[in-house]
C-alpha positions, 0 to 999 in steps of 0.5 A, a space after each residue: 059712511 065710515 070705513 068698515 073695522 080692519 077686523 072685518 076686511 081683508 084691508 092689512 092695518 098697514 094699508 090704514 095708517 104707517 106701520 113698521 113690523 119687526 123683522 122674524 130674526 128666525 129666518 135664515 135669509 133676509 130679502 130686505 127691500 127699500 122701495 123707492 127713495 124715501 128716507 123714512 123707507 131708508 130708515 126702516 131698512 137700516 134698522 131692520 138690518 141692524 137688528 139682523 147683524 145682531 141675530 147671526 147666523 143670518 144672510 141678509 140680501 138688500 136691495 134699494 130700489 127706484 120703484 115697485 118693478 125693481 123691487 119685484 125683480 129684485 124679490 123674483 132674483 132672490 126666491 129663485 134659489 129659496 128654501 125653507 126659512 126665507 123672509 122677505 121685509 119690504 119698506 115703502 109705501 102701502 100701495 109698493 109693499 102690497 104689490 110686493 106681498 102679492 108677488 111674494 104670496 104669488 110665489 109660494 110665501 106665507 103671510 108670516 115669512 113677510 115683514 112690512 115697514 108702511 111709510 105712507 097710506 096715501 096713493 091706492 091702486 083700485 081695481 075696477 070690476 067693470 072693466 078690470 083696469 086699474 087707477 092709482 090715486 091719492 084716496 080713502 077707503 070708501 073714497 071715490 076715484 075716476 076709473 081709467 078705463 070706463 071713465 065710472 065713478 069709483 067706491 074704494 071698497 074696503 077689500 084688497 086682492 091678495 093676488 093682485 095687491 090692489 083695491 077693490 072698486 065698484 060703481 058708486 051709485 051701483 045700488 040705485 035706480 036709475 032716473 026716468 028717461 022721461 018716456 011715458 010707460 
């Protein structure tokens, strides 16, 4: 089975394969976000902040932070005191950069004030419909993962949670019958 097109999904193409945006140099305030330490992440940043030097005037706030939690803390600090014409460009992995966009989204944010610089689509956070806990793993869209919770298997399916940021994940053989048992009817 082949992953459904991007067009037909709520699945942002960056969650696909590594995409940088460019940053909206209209904005007035720029909350820059490198998640974690990788340096393509770093890289991103430092060009998304060259770019802003060059288009003043314009307040730029970066941030590098250790993980997803930092960044969201960092994001929540900063929207604190927002007002029209505020961007957010975040740089990571798509599993951070979606956690991001559903805080930002969260908090008031249009997809268009958001900027992402994808550096890895490998590891997804799937949610679970069974029993709402949450596996973060290394797998395709319409991939299979072991859920945590109630230990199912798994279909990655192509839909993604504006509010939660995550995969949506349902038991794989959910449409089949299940065996006879064996018992004479």
């Amino acid at each position: 089975m082949s992953p459904a097109p991007p067009a037909y999904t709520s699945v942002p193409v960056w969650t696909r394969e590594p995409v940088v945006e460019e940053p909206d140099t209209a904005g007035l305030v720029h909350t820059v976000l490198q998640v974690g330490p990788d340096p393509a992440a770093a890289a991103v940043v430092a060009d998304w902040c060259a770019v802003l030097a060059a288009a003043p005037p314009v307040r730029v706030l970066p941030h590098v932070c250790a993980d997803a939690e930092e960044a969201l803390r960092a994001l929540a600090a900063d929207l604190q005191d927002a007002r029209v014409g505020h961007r957010v460009l975040v740089a990571g992995s798509a599993r951070d950069c979606l956690a991001v966009r559903a805080a930002a989204l969260r908090a008031g944010l249009t997809e268009e004030e958001l900027t992402v610089g994808v550096t890895s689509v490998a590891v997804r956070d799937v949610w679970c419909v069974h029993c709402a806990a949450t596996a973060s793993a290394e797998v395709d869209l319409e991939g299979v993962v072991a859920c945590p919770g109630c230990s199912r298997s798994l279909l990655v399916y192509p839909h993604v949670s504006r509010r939660s940021g995550a995969h949506l994940g349902f038991q794989v053989d959910a449409e089949q019958l299940p065996e006879p048992s064996g018992a004479a009817r």
